[in-house]
TORKE-556088 format. One record per atom (N, C-alpha, C): residue number from 1; residue in one letter; atom name; x, y negated, z negated. Coordinates in pm, whole numbers, plus 32768, in hexadecimal, padded with zeros to 4 digits. Example, Ala and Ser with C-alpha at 12.3 -4.5 7.8 and 13.67 -1.06 7.14 Angstrom:
@n: 1	res: A	atom: N	xx: 8527	yy: 8239	zz: 7CF4
@n: 1	res: A	atom: CA	xx: 84CE	yy: 81C2	zz: 7CF4
@n: 1	res: A	atom: C	xx: 8528	yy: 814A	zz: 7CF4
@n: 2	res: S	atom: N	xx: 8505	yy: 80E1	zz: 7D3C
@n: 2	res: S	atom: CA	xx: 8557	yy: 806A	zz: 7D36
@n: 2	res: S	atom: C	xx: 850A	yy: 7FFD	zz: 7CED
***
This chain:
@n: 1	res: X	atom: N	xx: B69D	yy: 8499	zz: DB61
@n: 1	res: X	atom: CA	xx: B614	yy: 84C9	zz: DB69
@n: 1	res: X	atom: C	xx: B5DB	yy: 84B6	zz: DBF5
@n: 2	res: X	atom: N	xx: B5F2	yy: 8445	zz: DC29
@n: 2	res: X	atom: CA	xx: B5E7	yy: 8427	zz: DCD2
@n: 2	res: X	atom: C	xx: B614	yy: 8486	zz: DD6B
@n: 3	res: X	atom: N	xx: B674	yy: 84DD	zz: DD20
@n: 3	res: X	atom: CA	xx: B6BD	yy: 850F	zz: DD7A
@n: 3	res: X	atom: C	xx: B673	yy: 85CC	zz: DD49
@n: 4	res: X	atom: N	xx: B67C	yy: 85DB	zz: DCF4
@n: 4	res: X	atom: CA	xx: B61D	yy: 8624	zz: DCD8
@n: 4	res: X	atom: C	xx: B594	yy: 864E	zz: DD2D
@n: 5	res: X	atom: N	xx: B52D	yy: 85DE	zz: DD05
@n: 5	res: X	atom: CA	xx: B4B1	yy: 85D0	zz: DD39
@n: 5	res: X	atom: C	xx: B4BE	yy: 85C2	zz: DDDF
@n: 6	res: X	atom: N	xx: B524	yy: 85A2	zz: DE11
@n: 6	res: X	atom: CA	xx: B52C	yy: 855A	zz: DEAA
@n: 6	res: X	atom: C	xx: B57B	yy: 8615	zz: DECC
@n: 7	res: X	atom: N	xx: B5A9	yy: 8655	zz: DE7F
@n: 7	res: X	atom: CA	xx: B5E3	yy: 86E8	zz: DED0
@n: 7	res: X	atom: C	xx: B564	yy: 8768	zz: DED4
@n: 8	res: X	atom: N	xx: B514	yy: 8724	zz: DE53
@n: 8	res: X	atom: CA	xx: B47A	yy: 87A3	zz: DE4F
@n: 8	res: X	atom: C	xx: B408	yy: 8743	zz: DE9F
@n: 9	res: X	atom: N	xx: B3ED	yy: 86D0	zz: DEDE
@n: 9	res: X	atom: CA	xx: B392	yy: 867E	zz: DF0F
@n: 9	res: X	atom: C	xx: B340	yy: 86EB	zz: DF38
@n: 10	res: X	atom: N	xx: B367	yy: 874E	zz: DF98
@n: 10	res: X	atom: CA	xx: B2FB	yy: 87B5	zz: DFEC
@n: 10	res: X	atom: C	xx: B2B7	yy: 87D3	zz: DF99
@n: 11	res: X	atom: N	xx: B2D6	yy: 8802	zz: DF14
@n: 11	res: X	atom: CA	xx: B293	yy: 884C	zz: DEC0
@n: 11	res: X	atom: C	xx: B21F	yy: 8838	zz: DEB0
@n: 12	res: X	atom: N	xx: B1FF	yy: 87A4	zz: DEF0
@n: 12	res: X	atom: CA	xx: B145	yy: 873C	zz: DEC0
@n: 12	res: X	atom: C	xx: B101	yy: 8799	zz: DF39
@n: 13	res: X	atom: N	xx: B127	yy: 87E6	zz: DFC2
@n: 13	res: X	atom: CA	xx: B0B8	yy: 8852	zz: DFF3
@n: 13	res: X	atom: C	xx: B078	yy: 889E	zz: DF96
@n: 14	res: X	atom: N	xx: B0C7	yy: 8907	zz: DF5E
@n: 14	res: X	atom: CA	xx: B08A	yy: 8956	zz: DEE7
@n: 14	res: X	atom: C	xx: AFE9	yy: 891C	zz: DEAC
@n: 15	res: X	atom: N	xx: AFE9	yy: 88B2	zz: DE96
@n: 15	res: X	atom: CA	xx: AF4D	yy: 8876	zz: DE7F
@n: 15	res: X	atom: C	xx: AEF4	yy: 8862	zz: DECF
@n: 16	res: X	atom: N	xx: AF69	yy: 882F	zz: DF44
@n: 16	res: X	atom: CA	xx: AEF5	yy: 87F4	zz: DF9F
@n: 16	res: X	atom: C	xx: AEC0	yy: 88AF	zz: DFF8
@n: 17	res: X	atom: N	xx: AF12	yy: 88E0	zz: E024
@n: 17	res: X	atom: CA	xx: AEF6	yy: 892F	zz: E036
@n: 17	res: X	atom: C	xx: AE87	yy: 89BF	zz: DFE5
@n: 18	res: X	atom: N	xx: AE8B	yy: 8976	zz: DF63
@n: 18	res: X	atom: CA	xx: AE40	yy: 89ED	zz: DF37
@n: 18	res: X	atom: C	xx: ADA3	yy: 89CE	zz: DF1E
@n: 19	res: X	atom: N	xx: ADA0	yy: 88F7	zz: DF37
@n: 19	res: X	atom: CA	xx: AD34	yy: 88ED	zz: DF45
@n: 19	res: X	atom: C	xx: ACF8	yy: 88ED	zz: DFAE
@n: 20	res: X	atom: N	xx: AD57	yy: 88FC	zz: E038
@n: 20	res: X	atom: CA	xx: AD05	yy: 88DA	zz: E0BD
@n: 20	res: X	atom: C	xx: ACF4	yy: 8973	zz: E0DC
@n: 21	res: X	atom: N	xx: ACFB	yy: 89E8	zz: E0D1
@n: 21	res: X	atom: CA	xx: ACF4	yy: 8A5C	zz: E0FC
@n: 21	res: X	atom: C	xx: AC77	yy: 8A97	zz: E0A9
@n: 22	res: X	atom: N	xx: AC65	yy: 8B19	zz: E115
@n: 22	res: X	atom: CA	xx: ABD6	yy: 8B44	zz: E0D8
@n: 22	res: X	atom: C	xx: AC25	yy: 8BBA	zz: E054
@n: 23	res: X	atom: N	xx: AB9C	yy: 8BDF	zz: DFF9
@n: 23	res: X	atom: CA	xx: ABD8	yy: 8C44	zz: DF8B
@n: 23	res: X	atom: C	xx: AC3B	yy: 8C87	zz: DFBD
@n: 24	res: X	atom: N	xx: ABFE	yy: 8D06	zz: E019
@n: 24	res: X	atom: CA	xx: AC3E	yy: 8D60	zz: E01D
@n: 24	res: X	atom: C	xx: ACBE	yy: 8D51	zz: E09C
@n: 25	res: X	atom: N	xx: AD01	yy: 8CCF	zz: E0C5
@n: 25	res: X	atom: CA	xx: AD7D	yy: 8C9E	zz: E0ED
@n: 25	res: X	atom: C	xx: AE08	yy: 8C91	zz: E076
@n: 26	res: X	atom: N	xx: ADA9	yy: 8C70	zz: E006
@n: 26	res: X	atom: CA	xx: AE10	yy: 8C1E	zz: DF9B
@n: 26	res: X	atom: C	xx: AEB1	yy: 8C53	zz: DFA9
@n: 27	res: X	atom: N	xx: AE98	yy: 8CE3	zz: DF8C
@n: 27	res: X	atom: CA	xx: AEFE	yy: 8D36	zz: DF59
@n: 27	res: X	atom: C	xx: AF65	yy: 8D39	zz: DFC9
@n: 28	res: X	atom: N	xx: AF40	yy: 8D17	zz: E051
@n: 28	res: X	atom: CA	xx: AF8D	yy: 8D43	zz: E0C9
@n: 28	res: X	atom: C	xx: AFC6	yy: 8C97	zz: E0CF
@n: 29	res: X	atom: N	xx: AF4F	yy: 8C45	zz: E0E3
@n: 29	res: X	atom: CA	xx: AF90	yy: 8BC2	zz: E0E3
@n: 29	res: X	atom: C	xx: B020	yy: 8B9C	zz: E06B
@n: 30	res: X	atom: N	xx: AFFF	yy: 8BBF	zz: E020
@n: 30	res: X	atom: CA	xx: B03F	yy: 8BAF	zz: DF9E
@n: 30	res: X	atom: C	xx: B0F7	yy: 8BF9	zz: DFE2
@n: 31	res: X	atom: N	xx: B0EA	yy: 8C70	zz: E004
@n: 31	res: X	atom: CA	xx: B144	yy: 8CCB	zz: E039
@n: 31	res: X	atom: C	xx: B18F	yy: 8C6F	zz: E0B5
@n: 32	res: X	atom: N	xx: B15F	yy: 8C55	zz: E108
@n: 32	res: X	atom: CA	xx: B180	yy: 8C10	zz: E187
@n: 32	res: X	atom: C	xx: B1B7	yy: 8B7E	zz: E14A
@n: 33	res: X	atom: N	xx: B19E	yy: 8B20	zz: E10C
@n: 33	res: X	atom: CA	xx: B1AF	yy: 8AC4	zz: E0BB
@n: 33	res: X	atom: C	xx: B23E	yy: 8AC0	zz: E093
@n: 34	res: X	atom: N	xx: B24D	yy: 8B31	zz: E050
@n: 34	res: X	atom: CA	xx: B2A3	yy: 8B36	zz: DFF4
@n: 34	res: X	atom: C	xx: B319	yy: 8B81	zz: E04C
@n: 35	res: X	atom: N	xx: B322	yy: 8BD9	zz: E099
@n: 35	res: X	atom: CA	xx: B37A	yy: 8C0B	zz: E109
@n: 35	res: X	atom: C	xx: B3A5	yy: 8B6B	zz: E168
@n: 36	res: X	atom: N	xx: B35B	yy: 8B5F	zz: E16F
@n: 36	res: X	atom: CA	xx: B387	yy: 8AD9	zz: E1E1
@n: 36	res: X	atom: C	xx: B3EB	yy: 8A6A	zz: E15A
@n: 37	res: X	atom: N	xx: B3EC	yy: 8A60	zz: E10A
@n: 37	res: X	atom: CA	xx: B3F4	yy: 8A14	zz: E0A6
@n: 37	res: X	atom: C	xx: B4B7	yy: 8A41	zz: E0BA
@n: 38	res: X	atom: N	xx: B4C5	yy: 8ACA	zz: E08B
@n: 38	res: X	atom: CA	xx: B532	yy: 8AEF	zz: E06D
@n: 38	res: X	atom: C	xx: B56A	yy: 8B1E	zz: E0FB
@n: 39	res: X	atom: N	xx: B526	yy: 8B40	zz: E14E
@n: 39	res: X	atom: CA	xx: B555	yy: 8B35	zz: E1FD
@n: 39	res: X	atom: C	xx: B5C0	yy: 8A98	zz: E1F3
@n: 40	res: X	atom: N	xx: B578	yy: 8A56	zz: E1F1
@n: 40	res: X	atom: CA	xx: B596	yy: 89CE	zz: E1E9
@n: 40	res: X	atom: C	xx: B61D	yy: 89B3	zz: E1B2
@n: 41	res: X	atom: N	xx: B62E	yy: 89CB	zz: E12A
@n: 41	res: X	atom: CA	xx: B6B4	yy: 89E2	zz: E100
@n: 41	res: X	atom: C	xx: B72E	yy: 8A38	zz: E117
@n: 42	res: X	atom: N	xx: B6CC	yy: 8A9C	zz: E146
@n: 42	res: X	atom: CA	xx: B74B	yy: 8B0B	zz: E15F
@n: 42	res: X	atom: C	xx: B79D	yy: 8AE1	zz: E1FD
@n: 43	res: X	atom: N	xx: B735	yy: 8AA0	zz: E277
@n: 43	res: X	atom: CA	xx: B766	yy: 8A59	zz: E2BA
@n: 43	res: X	atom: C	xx: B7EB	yy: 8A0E	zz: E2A8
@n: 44	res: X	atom: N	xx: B7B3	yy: 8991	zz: E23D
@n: 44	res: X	atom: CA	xx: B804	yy: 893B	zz: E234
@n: 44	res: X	atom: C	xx: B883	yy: 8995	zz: E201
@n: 45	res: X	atom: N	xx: B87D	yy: 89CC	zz: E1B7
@n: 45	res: X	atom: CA	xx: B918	yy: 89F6	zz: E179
@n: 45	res: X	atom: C	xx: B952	yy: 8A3D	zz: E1C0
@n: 46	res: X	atom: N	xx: B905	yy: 8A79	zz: E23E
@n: 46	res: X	atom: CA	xx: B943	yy: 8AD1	zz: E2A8
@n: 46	res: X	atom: C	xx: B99E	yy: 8A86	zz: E2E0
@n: 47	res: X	atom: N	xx: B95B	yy: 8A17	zz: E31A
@n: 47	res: X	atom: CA	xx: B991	yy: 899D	zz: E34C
@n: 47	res: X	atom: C	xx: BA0E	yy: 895E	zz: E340
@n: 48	res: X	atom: N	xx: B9FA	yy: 8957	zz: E2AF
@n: 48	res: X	atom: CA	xx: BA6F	yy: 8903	zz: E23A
@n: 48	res: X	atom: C	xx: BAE7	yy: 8948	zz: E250
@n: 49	res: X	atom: N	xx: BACB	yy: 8A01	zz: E245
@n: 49	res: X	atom: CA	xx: BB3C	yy: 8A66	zz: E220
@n: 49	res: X	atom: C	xx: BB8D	yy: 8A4C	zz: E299
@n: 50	res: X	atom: N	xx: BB55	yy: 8A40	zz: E326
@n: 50	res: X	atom: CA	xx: BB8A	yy: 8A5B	zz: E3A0
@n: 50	res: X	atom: C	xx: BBDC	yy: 89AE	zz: E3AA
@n: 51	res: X	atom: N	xx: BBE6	yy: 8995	zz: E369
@n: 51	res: X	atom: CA	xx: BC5C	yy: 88F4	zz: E38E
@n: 51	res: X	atom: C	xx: BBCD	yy: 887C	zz: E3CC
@n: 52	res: X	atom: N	xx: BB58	yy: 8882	zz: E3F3
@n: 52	res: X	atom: CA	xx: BB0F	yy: 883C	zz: E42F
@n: 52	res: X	atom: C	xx: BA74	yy: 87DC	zz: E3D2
@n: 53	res: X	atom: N	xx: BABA	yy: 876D	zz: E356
@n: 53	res: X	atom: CA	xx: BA5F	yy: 874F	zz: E329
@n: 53	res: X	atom: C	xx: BA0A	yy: 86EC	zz: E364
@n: 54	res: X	atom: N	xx: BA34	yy: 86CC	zz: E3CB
@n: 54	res: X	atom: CA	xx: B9AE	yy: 866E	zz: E407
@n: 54	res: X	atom: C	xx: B97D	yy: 86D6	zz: E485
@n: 55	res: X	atom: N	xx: B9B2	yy: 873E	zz: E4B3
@n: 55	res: X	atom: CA	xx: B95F	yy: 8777	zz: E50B
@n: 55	res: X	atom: C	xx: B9DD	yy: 876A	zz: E55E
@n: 56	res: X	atom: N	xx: B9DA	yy: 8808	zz: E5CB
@n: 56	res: X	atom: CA	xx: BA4F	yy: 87ED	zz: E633
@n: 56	res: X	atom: C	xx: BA41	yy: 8791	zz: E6A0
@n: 57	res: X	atom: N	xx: B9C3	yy: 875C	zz: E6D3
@n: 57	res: X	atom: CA	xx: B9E4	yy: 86DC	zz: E748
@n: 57	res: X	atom: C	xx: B9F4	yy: 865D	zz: E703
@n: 58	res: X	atom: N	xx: B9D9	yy: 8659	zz: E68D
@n: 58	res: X	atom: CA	xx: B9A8	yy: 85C3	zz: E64D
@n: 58	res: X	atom: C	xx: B95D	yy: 8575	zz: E6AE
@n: 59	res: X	atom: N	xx: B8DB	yy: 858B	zz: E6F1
@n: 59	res: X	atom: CA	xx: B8C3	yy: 8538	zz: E746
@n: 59	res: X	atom: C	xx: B83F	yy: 84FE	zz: E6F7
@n: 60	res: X	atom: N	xx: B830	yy: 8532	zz: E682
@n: 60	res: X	atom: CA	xx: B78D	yy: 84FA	zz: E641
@n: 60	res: X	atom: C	xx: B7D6	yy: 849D	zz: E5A7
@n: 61	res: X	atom: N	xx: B7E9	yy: 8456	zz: E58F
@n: 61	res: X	atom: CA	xx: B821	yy: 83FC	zz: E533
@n: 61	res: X	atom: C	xx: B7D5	yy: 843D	zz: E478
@n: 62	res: X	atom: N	xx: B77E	yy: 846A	zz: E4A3
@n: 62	res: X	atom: CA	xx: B74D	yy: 84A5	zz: E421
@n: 62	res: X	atom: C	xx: B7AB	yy: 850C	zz: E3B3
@n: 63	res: X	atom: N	xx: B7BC	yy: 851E	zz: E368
@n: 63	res: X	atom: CA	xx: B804	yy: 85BB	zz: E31F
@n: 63	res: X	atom: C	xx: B7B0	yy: 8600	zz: E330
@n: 64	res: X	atom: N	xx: B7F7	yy: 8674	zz: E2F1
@n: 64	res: X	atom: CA	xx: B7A8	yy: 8704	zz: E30E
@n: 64	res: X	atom: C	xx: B722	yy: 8717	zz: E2C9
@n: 65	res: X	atom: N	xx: B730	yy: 86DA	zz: E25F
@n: 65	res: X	atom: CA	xx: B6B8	yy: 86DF	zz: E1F7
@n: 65	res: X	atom: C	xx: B641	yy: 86A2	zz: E253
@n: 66	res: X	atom: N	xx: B642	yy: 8639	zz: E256
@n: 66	res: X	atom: CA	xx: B618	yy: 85D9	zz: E26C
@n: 66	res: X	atom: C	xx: B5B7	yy: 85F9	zz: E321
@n: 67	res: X	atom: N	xx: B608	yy: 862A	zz: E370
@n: 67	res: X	atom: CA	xx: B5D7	yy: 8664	zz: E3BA
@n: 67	res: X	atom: C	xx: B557	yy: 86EE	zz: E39F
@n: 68	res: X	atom: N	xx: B5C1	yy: 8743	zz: E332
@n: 68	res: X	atom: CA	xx: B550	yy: 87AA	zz: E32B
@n: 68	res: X	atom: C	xx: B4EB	yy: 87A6	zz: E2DF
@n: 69	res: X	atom: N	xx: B4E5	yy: 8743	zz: E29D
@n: 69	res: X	atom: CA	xx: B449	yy: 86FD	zz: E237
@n: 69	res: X	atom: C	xx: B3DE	yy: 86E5	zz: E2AC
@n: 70	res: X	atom: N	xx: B430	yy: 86A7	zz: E30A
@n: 70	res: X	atom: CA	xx: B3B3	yy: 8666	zz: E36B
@n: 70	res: X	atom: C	xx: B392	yy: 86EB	zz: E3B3
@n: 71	res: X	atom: N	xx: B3EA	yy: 872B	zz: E3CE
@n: 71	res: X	atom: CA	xx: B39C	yy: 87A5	zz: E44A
@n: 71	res: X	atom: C	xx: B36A	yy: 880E	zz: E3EE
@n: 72	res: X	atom: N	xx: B3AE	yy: 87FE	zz: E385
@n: 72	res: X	atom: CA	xx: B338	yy: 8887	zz: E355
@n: 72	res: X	atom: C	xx: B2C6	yy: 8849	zz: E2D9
@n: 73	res: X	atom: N	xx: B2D8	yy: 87F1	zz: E2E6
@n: 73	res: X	atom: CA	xx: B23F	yy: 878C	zz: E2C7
@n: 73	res: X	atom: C	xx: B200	yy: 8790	zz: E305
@n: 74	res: X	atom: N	xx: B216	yy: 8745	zz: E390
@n: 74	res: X	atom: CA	xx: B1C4	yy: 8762	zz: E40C
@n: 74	res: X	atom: C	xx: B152	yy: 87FF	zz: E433
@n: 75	res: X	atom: N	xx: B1F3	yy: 8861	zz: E403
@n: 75	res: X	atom: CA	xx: B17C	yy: 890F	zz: E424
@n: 75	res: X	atom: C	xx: B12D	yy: 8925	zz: E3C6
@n: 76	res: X	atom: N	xx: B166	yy: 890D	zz: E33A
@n: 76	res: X	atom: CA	xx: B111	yy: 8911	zz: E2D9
@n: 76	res: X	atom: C	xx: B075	yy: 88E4	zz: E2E0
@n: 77	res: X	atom: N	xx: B0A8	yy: 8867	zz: E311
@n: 77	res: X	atom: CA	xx: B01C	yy: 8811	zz: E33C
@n: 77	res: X	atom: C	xx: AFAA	yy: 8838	zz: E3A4
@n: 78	res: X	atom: N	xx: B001	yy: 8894	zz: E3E6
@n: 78	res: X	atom: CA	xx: AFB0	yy: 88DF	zz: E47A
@n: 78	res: X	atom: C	xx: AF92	yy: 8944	zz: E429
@n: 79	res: X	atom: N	xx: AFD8	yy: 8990	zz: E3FA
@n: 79	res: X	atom: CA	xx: AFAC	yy: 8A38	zz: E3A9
@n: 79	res: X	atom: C	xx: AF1A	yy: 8A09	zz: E350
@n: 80	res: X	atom: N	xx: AF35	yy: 8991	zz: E317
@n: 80	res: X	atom: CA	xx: AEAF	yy: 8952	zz: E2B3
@n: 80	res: X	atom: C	xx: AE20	yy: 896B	zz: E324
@n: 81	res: X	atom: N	xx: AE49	yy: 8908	zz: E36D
@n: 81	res: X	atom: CA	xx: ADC4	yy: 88EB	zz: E3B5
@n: 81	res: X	atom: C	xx: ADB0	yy: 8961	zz: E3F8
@n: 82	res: X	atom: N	xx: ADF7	yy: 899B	zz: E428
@n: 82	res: X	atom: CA	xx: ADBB	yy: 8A35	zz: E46D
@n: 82	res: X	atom: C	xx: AD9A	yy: 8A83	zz: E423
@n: 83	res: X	atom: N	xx: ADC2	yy: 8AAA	zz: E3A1
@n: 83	res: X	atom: CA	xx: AD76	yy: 8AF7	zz: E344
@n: 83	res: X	atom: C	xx: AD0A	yy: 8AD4	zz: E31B
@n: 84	res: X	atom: N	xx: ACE9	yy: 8A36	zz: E302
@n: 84	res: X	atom: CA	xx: AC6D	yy: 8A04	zz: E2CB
@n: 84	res: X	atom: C	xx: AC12	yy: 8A21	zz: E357
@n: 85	res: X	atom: N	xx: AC40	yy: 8A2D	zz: E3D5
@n: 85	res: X	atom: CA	xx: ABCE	yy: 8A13	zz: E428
@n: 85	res: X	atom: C	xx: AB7B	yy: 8ABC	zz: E457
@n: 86	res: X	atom: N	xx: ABDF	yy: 8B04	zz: E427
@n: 86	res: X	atom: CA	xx: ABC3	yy: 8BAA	zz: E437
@n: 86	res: X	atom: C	xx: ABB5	yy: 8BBB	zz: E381
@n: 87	res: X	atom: N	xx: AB26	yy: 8BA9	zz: E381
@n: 87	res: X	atom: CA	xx: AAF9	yy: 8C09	zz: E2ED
@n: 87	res: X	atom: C	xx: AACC	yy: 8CA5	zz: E2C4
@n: 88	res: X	atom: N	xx: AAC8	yy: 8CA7	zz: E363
@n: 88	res: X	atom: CA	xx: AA93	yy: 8D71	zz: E358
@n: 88	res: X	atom: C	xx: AAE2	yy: 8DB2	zz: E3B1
@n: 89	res: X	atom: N	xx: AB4E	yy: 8D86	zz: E3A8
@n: 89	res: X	atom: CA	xx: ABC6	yy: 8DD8	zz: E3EC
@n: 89	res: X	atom: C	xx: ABFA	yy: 8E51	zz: E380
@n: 90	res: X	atom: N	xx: ABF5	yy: 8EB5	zz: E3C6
@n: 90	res: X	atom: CA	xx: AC21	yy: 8F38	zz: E377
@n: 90	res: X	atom: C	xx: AC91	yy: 8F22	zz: E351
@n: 91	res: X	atom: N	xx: ACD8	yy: 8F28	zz: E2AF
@n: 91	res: X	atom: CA	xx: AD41	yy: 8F38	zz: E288
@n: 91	res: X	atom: C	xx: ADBA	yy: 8F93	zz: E2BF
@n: 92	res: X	atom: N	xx: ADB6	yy: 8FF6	zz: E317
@n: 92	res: X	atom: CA	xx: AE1F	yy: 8FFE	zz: E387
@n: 92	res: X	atom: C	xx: AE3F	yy: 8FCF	zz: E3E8
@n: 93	res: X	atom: N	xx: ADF3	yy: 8F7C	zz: E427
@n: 93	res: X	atom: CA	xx: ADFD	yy: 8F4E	zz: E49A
@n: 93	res: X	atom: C	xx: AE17	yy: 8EAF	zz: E454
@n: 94	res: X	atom: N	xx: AE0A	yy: 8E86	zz: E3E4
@n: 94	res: X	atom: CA	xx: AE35	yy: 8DD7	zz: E398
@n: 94	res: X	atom: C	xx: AEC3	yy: 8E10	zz: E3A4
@n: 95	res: X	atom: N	xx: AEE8	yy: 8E67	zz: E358
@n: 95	res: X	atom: CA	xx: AF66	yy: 8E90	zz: E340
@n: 95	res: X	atom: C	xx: AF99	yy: 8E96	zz: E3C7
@n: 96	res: X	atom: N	xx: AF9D	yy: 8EBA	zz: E436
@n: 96	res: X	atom: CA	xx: AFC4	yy: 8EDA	zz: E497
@n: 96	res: X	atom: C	xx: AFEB	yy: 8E41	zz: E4E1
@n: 97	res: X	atom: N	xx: AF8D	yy: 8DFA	zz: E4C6
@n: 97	res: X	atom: CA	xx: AF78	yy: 8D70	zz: E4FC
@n: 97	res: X	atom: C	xx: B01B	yy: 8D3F	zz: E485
@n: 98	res: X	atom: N	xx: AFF4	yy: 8D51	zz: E43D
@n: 98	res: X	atom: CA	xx: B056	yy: 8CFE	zz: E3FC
@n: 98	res: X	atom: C	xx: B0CD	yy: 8D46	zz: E3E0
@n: 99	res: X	atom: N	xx: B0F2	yy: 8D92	zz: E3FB
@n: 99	res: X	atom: CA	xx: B171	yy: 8DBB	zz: E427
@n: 99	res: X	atom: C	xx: B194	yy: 8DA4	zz: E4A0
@n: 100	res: X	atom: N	xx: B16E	yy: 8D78	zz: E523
@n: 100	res: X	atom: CA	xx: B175	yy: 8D7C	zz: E59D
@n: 100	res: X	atom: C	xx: B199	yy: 8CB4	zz: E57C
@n: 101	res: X	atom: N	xx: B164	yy: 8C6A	zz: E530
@n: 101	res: X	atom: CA	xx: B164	yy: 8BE9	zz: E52E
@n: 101	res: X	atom: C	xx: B1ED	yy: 8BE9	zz: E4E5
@n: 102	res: X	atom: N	xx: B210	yy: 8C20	zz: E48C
@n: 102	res: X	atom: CA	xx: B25B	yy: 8C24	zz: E443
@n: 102	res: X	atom: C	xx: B30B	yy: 8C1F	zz: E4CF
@n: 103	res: X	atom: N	xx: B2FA	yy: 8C92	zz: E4ED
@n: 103	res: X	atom: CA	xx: B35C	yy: 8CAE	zz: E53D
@n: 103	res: X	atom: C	xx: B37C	yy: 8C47	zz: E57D
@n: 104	res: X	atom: N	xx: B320	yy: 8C13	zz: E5D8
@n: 104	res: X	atom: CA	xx: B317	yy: 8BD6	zz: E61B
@n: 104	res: X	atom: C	xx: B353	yy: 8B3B	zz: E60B
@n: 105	res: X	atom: N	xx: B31E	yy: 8B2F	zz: E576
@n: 105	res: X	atom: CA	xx: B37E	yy: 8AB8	zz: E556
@n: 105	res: X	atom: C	xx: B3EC	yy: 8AC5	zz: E53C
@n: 106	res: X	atom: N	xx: B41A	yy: 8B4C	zz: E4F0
@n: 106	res: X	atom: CA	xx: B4A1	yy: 8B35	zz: E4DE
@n: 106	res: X	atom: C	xx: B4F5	yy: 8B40	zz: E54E
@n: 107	res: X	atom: N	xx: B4D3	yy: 8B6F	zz: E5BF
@n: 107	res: X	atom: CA	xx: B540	yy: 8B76	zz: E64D
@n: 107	res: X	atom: C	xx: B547	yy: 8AAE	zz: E663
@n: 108	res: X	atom: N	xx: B4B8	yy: 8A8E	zz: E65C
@n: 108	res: X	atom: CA	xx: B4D1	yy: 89F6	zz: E67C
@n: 108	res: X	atom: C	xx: B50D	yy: 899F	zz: E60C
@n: 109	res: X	atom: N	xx: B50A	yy: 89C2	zz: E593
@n: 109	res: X	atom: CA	xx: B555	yy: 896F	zz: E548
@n: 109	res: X	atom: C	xx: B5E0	yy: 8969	zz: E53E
@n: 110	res: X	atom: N	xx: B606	yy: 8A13	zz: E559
@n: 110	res: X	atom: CA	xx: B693	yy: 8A1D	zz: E585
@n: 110	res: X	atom: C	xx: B6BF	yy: 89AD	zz: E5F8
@n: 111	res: X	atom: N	xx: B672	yy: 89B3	zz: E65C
@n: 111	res: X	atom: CA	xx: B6BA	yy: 8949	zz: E6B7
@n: 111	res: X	atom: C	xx: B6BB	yy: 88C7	zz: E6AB
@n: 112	res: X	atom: N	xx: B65A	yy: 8890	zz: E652
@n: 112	res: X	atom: CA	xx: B65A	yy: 880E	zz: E5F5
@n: 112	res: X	atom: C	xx: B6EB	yy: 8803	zz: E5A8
@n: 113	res: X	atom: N	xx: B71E	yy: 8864	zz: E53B
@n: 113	res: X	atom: CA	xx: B769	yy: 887C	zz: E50F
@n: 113	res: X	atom: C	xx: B7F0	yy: 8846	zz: E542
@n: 114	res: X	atom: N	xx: B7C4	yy: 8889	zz: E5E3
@n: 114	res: X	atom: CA	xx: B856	yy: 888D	zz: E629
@n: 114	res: X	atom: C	xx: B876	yy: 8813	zz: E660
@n: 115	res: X	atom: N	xx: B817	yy: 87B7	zz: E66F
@n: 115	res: X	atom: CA	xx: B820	yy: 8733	zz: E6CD
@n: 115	res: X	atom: C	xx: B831	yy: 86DB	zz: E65C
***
């Protein structure tokens, strides 16, 4: 049951995120949330497939998991507060924002990945 709860842990954004965002964010936060969630995994197993489960330099002592909880906790945590701090941002231009954040992490988590 431990190992379970410790592989969905991210999943506790989903709340926090749906209480720190304004109404009409929910649906996009919720979206971004949940992409980064399975980004996250699909990473790791990318990882796994290619012969490299601690990462190809091994120079960060962490696993892969373990690494990508923290960095995409971390954006999660930035995507939070920047959505809460823009409440009348036009829903194309949120979207725009958060696809551009999105990307952005995954080029840097890849290189997390890799170290």
């Amino acid at each position: 049951m431990q190992s379970l709860i410790y592989q969905w842990i991210d999943l506790l954004w989903l709340p926090i995120g749906l209480i720190a965002v304004h109404k009409g964010q929910r649906i996009k936060t919720t979206i971004f949330i949940l992409t980064c969630i399975f980004t996250l995994r699909t990473q790791i197993e990318l990882m796994e497939s290619t012969g490299y489960p601690d990462g190809i330099l091994k120079l960060v002592p962490l696993g892969l998991y373990e690494r990508g909880l923290i960095f995409y906790g971390l954006l999660i945590m930035l995507f939070l507060i920047l959505a809460h701090l823009s409440p009348n941002t036009k829903g194309v231009i949120f979207l725009a924002a958060s696809l551009s954040l999105y990307i952005l992490g995954f080029c840097i988590s890849m290189l997390f990945m890799v170290l």
